[in-house]
FIROSE-150172 format. One record per residue (C-alpha): residue number from 0; residue in three letters; x, y, z. Coordinates in Angstrom, 2 decimals. Layout:
FIROSE-150172
{num:NUM; residu:ALA; u:X; v:Y; w:Z} $
...
This chain:
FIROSE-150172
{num:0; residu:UNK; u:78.91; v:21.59; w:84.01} $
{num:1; residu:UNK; u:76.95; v:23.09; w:86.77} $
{num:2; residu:UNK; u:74.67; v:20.85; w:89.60} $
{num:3; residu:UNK; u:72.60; v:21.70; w:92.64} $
{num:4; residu:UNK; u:73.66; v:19.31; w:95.15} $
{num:5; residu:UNK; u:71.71; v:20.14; w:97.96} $
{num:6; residu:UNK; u:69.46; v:22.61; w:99.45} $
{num:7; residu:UNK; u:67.87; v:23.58; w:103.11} $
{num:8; residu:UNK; u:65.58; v:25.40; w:104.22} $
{num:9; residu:UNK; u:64.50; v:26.89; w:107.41} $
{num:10; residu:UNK; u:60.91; v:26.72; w:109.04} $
{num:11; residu:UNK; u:60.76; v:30.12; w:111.45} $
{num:12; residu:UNK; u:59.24; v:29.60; w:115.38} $
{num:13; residu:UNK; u:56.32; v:32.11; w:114.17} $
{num:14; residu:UNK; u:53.65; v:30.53; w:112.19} $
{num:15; residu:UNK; u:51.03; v:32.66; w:111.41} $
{num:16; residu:UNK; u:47.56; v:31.80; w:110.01} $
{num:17; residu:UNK; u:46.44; v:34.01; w:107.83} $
{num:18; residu:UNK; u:43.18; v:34.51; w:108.87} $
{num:19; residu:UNK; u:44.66; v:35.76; w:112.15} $
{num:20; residu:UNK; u:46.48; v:38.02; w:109.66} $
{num:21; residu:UNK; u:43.34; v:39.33; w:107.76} $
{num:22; residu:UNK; u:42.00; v:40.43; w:111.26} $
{num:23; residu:UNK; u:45.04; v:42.33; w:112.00} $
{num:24; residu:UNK; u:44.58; v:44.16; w:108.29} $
{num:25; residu:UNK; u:41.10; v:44.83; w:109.14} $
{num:26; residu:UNK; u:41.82; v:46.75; w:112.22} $
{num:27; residu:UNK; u:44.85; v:48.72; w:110.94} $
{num:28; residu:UNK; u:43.53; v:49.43; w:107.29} $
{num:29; residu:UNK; u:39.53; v:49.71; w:108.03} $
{num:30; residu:UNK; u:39.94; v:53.65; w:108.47} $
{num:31; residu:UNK; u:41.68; v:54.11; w:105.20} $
{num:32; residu:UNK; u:39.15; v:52.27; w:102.90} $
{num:33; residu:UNK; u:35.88; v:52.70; w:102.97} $
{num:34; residu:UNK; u:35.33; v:48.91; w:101.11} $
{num:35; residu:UNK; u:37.62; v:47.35; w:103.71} $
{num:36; residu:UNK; u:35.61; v:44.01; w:103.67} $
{num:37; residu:UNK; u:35.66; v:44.02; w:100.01} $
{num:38; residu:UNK; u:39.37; v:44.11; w:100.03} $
{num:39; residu:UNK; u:39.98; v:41.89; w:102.74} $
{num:40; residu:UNK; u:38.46; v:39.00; w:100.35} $
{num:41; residu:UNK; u:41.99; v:38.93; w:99.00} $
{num:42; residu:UNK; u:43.63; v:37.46; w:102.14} $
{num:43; residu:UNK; u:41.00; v:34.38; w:101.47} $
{num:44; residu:UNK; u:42.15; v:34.57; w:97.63} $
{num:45; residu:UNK; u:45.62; v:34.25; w:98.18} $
{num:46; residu:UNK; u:46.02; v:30.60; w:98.60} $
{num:47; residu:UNK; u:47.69; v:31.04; w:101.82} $
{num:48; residu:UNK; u:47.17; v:29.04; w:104.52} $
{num:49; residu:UNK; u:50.25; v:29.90; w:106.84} $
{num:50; residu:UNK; u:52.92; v:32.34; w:107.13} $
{num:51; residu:UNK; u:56.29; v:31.68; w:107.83} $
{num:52; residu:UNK; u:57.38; v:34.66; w:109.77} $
{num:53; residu:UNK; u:60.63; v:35.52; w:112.13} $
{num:54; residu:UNK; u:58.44; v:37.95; w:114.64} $
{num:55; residu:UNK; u:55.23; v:37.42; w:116.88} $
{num:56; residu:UNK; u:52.02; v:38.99; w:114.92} $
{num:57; residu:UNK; u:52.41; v:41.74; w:117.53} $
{num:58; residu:UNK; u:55.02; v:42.90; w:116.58} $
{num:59; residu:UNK; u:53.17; v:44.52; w:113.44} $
{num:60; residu:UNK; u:51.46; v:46.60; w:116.41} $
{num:61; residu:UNK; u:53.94; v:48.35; w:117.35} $
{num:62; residu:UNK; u:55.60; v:52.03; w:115.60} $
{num:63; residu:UNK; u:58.91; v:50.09; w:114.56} $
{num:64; residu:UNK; u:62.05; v:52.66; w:113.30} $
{num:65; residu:UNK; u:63.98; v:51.61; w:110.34} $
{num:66; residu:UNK; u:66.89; v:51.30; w:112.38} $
{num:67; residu:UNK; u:65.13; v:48.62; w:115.09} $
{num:68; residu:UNK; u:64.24; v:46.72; w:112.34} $
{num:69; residu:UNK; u:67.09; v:46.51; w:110.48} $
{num:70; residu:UNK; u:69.08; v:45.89; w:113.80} $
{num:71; residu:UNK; u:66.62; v:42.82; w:113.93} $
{num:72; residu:UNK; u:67.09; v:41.68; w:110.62} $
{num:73; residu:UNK; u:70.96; v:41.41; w:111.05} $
{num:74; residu:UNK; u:70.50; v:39.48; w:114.18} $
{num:75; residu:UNK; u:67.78; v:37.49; w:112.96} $
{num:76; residu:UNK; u:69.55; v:36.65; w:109.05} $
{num:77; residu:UNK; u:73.31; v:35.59; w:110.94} $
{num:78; residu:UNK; u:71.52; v:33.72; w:113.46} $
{num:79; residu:UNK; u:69.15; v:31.48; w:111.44} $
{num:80; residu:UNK; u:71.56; v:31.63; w:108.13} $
{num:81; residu:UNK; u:74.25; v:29.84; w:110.22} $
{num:82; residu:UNK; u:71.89; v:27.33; w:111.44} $
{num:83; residu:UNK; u:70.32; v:26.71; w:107.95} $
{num:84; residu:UNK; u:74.07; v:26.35; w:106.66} $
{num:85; residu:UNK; u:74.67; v:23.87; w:109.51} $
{num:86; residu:UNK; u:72.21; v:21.40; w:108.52} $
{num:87; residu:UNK; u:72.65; v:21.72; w:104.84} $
{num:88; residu:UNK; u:76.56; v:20.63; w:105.61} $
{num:89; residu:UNK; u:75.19; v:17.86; w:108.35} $
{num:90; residu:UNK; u:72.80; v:16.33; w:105.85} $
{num:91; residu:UNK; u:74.79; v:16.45; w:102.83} $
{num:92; residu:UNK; u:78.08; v:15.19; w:104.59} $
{num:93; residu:UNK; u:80.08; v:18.16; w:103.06} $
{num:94; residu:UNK; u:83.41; v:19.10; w:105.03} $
{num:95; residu:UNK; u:82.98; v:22.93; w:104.93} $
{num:96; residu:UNK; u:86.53; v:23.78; w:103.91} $
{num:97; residu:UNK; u:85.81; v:22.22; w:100.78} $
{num:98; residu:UNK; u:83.38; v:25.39; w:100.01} $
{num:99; residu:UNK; u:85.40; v:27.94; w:97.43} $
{num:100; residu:UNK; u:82.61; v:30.35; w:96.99} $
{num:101; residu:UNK; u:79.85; v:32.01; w:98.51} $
{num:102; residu:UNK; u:76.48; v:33.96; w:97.06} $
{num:103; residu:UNK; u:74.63; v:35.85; w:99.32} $
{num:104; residu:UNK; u:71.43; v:37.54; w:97.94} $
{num:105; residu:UNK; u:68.71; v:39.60; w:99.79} $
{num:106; residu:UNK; u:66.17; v:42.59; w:99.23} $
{num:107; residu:UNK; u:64.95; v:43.02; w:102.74} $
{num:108; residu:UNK; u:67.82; v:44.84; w:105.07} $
{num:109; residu:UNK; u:70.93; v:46.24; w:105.16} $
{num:110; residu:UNK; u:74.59; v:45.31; w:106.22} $
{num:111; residu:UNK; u:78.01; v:45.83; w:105.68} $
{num:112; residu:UNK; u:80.14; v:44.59; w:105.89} $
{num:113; residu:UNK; u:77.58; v:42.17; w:103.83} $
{num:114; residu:UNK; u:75.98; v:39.20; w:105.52} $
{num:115; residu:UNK; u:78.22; v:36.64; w:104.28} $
{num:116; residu:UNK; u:81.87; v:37.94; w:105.22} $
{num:117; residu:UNK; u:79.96; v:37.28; w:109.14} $
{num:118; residu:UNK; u:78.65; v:33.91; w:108.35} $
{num:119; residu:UNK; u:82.31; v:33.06; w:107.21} $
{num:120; residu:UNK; u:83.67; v:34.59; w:110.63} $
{num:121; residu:UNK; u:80.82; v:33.02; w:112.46} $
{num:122; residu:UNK; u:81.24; v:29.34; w:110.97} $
{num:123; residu:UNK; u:85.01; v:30.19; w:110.45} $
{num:124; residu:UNK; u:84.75; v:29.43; w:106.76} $
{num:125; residu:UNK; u:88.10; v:29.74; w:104.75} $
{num:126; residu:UNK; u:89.03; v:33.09; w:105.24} $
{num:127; residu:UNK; u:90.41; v:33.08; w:101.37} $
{num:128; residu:UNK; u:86.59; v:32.07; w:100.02} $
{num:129; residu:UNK; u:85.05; v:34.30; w:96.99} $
{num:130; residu:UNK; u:82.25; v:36.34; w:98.14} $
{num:131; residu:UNK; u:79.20; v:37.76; w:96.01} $
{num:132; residu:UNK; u:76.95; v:39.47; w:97.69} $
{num:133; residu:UNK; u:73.59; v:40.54; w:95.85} $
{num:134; residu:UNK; u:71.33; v:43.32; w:96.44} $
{num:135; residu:UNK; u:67.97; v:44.70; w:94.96} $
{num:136; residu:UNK; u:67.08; v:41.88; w:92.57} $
{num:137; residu:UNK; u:64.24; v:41.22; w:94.66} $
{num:138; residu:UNK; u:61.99; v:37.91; w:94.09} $
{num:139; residu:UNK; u:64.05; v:36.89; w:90.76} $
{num:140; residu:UNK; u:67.56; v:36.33; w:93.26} $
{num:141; residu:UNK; u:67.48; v:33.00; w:93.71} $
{num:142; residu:UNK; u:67.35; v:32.26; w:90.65} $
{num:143; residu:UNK; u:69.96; v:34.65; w:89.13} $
{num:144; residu:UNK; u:71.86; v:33.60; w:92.26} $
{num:145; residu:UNK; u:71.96; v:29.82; w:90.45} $
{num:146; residu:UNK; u:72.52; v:31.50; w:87.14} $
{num:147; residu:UNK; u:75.80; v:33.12; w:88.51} $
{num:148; residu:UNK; u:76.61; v:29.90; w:90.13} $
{num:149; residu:UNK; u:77.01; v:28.27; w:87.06} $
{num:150; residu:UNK; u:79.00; v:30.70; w:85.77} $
{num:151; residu:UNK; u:81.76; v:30.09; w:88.40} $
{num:152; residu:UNK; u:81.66; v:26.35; w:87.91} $
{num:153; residu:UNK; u:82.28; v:27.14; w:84.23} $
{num:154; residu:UNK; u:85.34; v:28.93; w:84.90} $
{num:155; residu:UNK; u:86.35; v:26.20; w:87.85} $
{num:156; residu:UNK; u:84.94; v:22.32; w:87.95} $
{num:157; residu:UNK; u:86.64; v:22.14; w:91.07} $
{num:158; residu:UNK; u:84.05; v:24.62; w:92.65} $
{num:159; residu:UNK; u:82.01; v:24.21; w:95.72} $
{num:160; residu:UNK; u:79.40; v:27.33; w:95.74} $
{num:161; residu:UNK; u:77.46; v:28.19; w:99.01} $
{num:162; residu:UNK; u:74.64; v:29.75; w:98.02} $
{num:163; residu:UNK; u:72.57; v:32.03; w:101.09} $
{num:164; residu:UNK; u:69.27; v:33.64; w:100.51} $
{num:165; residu:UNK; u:67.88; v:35.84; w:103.28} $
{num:166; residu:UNK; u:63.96; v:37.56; w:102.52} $
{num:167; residu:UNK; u:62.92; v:38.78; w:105.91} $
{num:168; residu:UNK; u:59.84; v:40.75; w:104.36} $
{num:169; residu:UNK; u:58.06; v:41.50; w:107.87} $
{num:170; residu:UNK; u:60.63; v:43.43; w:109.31} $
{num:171; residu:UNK; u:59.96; v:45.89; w:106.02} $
{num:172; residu:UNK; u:56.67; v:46.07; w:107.53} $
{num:173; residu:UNK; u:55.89; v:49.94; w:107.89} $
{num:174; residu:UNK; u:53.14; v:50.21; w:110.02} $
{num:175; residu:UNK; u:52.09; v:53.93; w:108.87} $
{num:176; residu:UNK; u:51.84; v:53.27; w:105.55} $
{num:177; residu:UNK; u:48.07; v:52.56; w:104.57} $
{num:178; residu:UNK; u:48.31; v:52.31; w:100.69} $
{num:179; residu:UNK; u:46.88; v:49.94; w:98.77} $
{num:180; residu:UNK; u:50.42; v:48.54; w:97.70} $
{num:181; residu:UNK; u:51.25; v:48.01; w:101.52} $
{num:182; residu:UNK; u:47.46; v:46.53; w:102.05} $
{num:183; residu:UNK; u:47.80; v:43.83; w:99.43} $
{num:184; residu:UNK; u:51.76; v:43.09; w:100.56} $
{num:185; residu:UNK; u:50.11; v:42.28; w:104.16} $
{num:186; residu:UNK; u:48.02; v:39.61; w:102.48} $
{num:187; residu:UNK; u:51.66; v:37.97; w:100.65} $
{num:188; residu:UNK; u:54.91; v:38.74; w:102.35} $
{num:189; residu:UNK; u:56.83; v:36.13; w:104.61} $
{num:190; residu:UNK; u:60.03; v:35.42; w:105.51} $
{num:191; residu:UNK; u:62.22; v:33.08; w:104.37} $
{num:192; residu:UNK; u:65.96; v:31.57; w:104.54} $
{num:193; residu:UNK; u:67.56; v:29.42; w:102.36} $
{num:194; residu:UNK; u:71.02; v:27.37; w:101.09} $
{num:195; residu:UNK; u:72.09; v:25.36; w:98.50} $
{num:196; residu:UNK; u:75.44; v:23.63; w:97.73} $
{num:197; residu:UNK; u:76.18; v:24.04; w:93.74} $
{num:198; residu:UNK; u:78.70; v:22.21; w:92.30} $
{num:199; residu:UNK; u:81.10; v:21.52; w:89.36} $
{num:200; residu:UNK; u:81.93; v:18.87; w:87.18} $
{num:201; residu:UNK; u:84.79; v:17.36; w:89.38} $
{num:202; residu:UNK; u:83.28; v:18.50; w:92.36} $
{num:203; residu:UNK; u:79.69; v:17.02; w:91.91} $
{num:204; residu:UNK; u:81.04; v:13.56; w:93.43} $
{num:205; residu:UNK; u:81.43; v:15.02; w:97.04} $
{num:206; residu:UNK; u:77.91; v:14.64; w:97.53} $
{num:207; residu:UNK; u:75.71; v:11.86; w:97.36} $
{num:208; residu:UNK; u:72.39; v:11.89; w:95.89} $
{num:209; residu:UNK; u:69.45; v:10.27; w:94.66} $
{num:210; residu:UNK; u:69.30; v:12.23; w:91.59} $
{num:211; residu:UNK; u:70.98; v:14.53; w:89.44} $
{num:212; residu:UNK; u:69.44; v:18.81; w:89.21} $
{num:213; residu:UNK; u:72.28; v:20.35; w:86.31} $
{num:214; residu:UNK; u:71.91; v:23.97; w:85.46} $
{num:215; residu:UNK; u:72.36; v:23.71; w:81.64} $
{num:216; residu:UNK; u:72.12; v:27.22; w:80.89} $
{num:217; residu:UNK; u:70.09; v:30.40; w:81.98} $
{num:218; residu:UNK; u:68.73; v:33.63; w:80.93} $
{num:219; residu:UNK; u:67.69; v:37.56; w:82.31} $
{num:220; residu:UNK; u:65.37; v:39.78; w:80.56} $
{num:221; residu:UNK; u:65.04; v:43.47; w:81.79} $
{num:222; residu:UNK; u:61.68; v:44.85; w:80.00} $
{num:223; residu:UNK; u:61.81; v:48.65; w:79.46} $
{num:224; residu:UNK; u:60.40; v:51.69; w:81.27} $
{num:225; residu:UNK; u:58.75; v:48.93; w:83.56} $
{num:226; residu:UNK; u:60.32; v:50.77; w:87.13} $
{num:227; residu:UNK; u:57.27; v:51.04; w:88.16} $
{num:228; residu:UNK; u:55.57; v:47.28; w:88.19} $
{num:229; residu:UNK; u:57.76; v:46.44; w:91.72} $
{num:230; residu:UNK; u:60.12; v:47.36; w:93.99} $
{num:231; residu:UNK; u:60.88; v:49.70; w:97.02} $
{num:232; residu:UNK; u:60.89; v:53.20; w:97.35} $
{num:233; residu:UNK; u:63.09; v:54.20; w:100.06} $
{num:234; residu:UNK; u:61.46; v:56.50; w:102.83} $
{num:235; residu:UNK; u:62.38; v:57.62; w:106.33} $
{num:236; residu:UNK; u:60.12; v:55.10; w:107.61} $
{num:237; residu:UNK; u:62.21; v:52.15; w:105.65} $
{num:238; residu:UNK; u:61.60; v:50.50; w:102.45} $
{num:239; residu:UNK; u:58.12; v:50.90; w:100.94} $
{num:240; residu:UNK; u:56.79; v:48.36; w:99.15} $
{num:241; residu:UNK; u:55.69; v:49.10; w:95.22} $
{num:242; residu:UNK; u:53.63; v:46.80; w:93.38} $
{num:243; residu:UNK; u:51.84; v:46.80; w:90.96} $
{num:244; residu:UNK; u:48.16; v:44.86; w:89.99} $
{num:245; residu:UNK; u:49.57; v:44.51; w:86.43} $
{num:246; residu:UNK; u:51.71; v:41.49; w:87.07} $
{num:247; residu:UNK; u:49.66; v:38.90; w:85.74} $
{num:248; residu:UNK; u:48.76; v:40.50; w:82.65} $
{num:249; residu:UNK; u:52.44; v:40.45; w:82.23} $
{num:250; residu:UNK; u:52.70; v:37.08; w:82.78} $
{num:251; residu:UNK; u:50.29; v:36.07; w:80.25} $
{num:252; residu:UNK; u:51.55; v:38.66; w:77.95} $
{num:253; residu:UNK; u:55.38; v:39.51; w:77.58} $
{num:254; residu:UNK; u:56.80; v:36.81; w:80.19} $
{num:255; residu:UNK; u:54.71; v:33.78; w:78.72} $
{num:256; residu:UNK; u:56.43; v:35.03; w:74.77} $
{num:257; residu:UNK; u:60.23; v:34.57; w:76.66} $
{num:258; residu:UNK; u:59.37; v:31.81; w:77.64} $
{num:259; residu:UNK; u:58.75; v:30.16; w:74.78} $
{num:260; residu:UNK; u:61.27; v:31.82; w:73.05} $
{num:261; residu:UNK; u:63.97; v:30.43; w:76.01} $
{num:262; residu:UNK; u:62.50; v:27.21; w:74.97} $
{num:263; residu:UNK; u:62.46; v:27.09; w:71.56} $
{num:264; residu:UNK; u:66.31; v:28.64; w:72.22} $
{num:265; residu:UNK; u:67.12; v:25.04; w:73.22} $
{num:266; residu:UNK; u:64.84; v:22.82; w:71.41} $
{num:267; residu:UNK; u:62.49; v:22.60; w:73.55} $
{num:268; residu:UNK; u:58.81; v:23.14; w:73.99} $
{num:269; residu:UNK; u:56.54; v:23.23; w:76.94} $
{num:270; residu:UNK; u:55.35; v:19.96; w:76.91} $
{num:271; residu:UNK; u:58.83; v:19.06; w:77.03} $
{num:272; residu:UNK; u:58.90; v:20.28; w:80.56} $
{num:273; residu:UNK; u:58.96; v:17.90; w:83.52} $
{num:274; residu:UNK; u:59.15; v:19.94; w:85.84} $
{num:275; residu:UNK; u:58.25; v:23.45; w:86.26} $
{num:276; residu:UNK; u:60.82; v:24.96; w:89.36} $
{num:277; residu:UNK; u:58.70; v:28.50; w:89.74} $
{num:278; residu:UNK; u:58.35; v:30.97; w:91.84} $
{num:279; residu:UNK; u:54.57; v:31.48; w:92.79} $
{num:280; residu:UNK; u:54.17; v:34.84; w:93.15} $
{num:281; residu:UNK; u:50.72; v:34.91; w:94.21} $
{num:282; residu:UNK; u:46.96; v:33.03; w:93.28} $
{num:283; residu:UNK; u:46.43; v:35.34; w:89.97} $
{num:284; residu:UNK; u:50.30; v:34.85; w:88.99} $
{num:285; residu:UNK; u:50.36; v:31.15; w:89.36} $
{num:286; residu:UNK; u:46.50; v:31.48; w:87.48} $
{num:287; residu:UNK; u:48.14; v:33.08; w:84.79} $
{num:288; residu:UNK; u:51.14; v:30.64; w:84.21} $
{num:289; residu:UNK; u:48.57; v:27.74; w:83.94} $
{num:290; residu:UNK; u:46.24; v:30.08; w:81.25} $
{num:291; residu:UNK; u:49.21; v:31.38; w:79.38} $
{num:292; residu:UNK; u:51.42; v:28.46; w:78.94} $
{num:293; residu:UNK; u:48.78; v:25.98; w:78.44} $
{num:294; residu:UNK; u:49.67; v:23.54; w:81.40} $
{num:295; residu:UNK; u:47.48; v:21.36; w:84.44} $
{num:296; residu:UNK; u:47.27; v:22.86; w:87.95} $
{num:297; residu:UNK; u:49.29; v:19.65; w:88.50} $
{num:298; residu:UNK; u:52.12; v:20.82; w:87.32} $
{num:299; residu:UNK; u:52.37; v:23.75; w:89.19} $
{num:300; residu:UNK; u:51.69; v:21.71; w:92.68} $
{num:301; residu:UNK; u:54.85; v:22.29; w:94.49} $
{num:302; residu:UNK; u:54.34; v:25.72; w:93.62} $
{num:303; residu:UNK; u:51.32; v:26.40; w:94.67} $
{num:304; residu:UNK; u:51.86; v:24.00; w:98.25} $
{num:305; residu:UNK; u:54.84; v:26.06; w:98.87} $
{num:306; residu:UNK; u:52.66; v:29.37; w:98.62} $
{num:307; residu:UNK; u:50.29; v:27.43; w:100.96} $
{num:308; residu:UNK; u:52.34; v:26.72; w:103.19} $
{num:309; residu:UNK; u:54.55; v:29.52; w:103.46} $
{num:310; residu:UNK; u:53.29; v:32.70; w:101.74} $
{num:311; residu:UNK; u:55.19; v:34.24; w:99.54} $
{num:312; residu:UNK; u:59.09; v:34.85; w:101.04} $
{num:313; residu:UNK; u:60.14; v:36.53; w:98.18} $
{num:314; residu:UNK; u:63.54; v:35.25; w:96.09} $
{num:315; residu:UNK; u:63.87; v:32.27; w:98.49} $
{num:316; residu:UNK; u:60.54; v:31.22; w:97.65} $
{num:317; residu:UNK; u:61.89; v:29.37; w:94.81} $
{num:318; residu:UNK; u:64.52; v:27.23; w:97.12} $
{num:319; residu:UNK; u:61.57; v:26.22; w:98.69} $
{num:320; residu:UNK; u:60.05; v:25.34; w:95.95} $
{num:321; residu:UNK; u:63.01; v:23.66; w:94.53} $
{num:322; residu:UNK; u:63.27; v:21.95; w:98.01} $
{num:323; residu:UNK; u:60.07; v:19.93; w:97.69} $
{num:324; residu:UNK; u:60.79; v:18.41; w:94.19} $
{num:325; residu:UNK; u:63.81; v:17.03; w:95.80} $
{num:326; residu:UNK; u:62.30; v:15.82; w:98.66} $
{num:327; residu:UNK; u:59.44; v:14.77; w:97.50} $
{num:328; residu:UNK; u:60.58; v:13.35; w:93.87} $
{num:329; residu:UNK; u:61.44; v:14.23; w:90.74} $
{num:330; residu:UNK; u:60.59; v:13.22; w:87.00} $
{num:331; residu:UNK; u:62.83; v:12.80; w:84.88} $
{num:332; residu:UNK; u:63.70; v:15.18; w:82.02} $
{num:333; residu:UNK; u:64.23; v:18.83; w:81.83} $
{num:334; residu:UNK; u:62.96; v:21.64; w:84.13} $
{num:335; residu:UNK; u:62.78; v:25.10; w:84.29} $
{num:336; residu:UNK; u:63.19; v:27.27; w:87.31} $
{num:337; residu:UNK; u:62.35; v:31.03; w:86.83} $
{num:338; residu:UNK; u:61.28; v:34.10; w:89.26} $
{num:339; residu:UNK; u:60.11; v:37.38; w:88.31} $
{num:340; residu:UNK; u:61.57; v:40.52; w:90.25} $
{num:341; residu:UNK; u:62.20; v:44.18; w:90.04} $
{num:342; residu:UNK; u:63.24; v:46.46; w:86.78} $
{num:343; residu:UNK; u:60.79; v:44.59; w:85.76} $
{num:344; residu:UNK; u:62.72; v:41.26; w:85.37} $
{num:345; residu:UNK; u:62.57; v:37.50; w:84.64} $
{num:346; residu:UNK; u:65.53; v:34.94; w:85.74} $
{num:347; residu:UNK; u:65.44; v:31.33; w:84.01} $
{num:348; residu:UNK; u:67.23; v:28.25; w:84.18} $
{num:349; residu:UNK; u:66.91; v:25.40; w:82.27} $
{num:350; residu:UNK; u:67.33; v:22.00; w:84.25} $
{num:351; residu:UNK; u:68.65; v:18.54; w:83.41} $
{num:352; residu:UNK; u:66.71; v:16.46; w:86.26} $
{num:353; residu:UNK; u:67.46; v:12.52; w:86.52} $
{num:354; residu:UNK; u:66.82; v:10.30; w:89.05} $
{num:355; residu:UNK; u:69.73; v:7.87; w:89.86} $
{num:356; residu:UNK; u:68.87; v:4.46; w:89.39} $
């Protein structure tokens, strides 16, 4: 038996409104496309309101190295993951030595040794802890992150799993690059940082709740010669974003037959779902969710507030996601949490979500 005990997440000093951000497209990209205010319709299509971001907007002015930024993106992840980690421990009353495991995922920079061996020196975490880091899964990390989770619990009840996400998409930013993929990235890409205590069966009662989130069991699907729909390509500039237009097709297409398939796996159909734990991707993707799987807007709230509020932060987006069902309430019965990411990819869970009485 697998639970998510608790969760934080971190709100950066740099909100950004994205109309401040479509201004800033229109002067860099107006050069390279002759229908620039065409295009720039999709920063107003996005359903973005603010974006969560670890730098100033002028910093995207600036000719940045691949070296600055990444030099920035280990300062900024060790700085903000340790405070994130601090308040999940504060709020949830958890004594840190009591933590057997950490997951660290990310898609956005580089280090080694990996992120979490310095949180551990930094919070001075049991030196003896088991450490997975996770690299290149891109939005779908969080939840494979979870998925993996469980799997530890299996093997140990006695676990105590730290889970750290770290998507710090605008220091990928590269400001020479005036594609179409980078164009439409500008309109999406936040930053975001996230943690979340999992637990196992004989662990679960070190941390009090109002409710009950098990992971009952998960699933990955890797679709074939699909390299192509997202990911980076790797340049002297940095990492280049790829991605493709095709994604919601996919969605109503390929992804919406696994999921019902994944459902059907367990019993289950989509009415059957309380509440749906996804990762927004963007206005068209959370469009085609609601077309292809049959389901109200409503259900797709948190969702689509979290993409409001935030923009899209990549594989943490889903912790934040997750975060406002917990804050904010929860129905009882199952759930499903799933992101979409690179090779192409999907990452479910199925959920077991109670309120306790």
């Amino acid at each position: 038996m697998s639970y998510i005990s608790a969760i934080e997440v971190i709100n950066f000093p740099h909100k950004v409104l994205q109309k401040d951000l479509k201004e800033f497209a229109s002067n860099l990209f107006s050069e390279s496309f002759k229908d620039i205010d065409r295009l720039l319709e999709v920063f107003d299509n996005t359903g973005i309101s603010n974006r969560n971001l670890c730098v100033p907007i002028d910093f995207f002015s600036k000719d940045t190295s691949f070296k600055e930024k990444n030099n920035l993106f280990k300062k900024y992840a060790l700085d903000y993951s340790v405070k994130v980690i601090e308040n999940l421990l504060s709020n949830s009353n958890l004594d840190k030595s009591k933590i057997t495991d950490i997951i660290y995922f990310t898609s956005t920079g580089l280090t080694t040794p990996s992120l979490d061996a310095l949180i551990i020196d930094k919070l001075k975490l049991n030196p003896n802890i088991n450490r997975t880091p996770l690299w290149g899964l891109g939005c779908a990390a969080g939840v494979s992150a979870m998925a993996k989770a469980k799997t530890f619990t299996d093997t140990n009840p006695d676990a105590v799993i730290l889970l750290i996400g770290v998507e710090l998409c605008s220091l990928t930013f590269i400001r020479n690059d005036l594609s179409k993929s980078n164009f439409i990235a500008t309109s999406l890409f936040s930053d975001g940082i996230a943690a979340a205590i999992v637990t196992g069966k004989n662990s679960k009662s070190l941390i009090e709740n109002k409710f009950t989130v098990e992971i009952k069991n998960s699933r990955s699907k890797i679709y074939p010669n699909s390299e192509d729909v997202m990911g980076w390509e790797f340049v002297n500039a940095g990492f280049k974003v790829v991605f493709s237009k095709d994604i919601p097709n996919l969605v109503n297409t390929i992804i919406k037959e696994d999921i019902l398939k994944y459902l059907t796996d367990n019993n289950l159909s989509v009415e059957d779902i309380k509440n749906f734990v996804i990762h927004p991707g963007g206005t068209k993707v959370i469009n085609a969710y609601v077309d292809s799987l049959g389901i109200s807007r409503a259900n797709l709230k948190n969702t689509s507030d979290t993409l409001h509020e935030y923009g899209n932060m990549s594989s943490v987006t889903v912790l934040y996601v997750l975060n406002k069902f917990m804050n904010d309430g929860i129905k009882d019965g199952p759930g499903l949490m799933m992101s979409l990411g690179p090779g192409f990819s999907c990452e479910m869970l199925l959920l077991d979500m109670k309120n306790v009485s």
